[in-house]
C-alpha positions as CSV (number, residue, x, y, z in Angstrom):
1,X,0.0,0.0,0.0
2,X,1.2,3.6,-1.0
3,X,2.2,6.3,1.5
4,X,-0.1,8.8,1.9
5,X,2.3,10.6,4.5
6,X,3.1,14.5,4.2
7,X,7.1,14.3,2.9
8,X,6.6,13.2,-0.3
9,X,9.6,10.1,-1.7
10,X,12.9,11.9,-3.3
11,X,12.6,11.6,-6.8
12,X,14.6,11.3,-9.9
13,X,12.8,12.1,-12.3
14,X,9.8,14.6,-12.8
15,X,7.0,14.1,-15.1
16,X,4.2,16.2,-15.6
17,X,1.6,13.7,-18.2
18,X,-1.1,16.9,-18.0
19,X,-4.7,15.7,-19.4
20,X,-2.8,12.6,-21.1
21,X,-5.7,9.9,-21.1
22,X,-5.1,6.9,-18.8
23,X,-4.2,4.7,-22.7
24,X,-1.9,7.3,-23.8
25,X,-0.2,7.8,-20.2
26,X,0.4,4.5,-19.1
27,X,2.0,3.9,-22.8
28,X,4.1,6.8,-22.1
29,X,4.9,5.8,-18.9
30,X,6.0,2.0,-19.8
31,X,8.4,3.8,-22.0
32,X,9.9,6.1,-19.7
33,X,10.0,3.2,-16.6
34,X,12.2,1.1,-19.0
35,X,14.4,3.5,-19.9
36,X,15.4,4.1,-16.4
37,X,15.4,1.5,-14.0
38,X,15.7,2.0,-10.4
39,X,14.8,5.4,-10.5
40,X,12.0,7.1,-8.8
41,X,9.4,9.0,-10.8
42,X,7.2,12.0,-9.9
43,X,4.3,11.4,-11.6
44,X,1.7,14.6,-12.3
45,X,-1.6,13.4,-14.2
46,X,-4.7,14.9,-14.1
47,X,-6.7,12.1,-16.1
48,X,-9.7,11.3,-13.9
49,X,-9.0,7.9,-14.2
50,X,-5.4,7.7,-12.9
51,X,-6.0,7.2,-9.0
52,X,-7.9,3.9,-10.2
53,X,-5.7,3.1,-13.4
54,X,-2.0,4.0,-12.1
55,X,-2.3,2.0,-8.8
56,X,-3.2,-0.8,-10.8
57,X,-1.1,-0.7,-14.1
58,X,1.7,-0.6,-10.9
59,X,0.6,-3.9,-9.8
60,X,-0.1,-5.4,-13.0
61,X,3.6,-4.2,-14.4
62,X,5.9,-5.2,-11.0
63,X,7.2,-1.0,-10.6
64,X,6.4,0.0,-7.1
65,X,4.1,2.7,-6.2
66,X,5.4,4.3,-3.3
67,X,3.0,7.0,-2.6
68,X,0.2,8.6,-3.8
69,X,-1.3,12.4,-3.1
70,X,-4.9,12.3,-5.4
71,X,-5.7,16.1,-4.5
72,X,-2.6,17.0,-6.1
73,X,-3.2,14.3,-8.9
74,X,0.5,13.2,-7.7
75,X,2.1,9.8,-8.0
76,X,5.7,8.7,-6.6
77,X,7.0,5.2,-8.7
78,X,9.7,3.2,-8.2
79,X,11.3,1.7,-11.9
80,X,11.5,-1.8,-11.4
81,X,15.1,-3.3,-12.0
């Protein structure tokens, strides 16, 4: 289960997917996981369906969600190796 605490993970990396739809965004994201492994992304997407879709495309891929902050449509993921 995700953090929900009020210091947010470090991060490596910063993305901000804007109104991306959940398709689109999770494509993106596959892409960008895999070129950095083991790196922590900051995830900003304001698609209504990401607090559903991201938790699960997480659990469904094997990257780690480490926290989540839905009123700022913010998402902390860990690359998998």
């Amino acid at each position: 289960m995700p953090s929900t605490s009020s210091a947010p993970p470090v991060h490596d990396v910063e993305w901000d997917a804007g109104d991306l739809a959940c398709g689109d965004l999770v494509l993106e994201l596959r892409r960008r996981v895999r070129a950095a492994p083991g790196l922590v992304f900051k995830l900003i997407a304001r698609d209504p369906g990401a607090p559903a879709d991201l938790p699960a495309w997480c659990g469904m891929t094997g990257h780690q969600l480490l926290a989540e902050d839905v009123p700022a449509q913010t998402w902390w993921i860990r690359a998998k190796s």
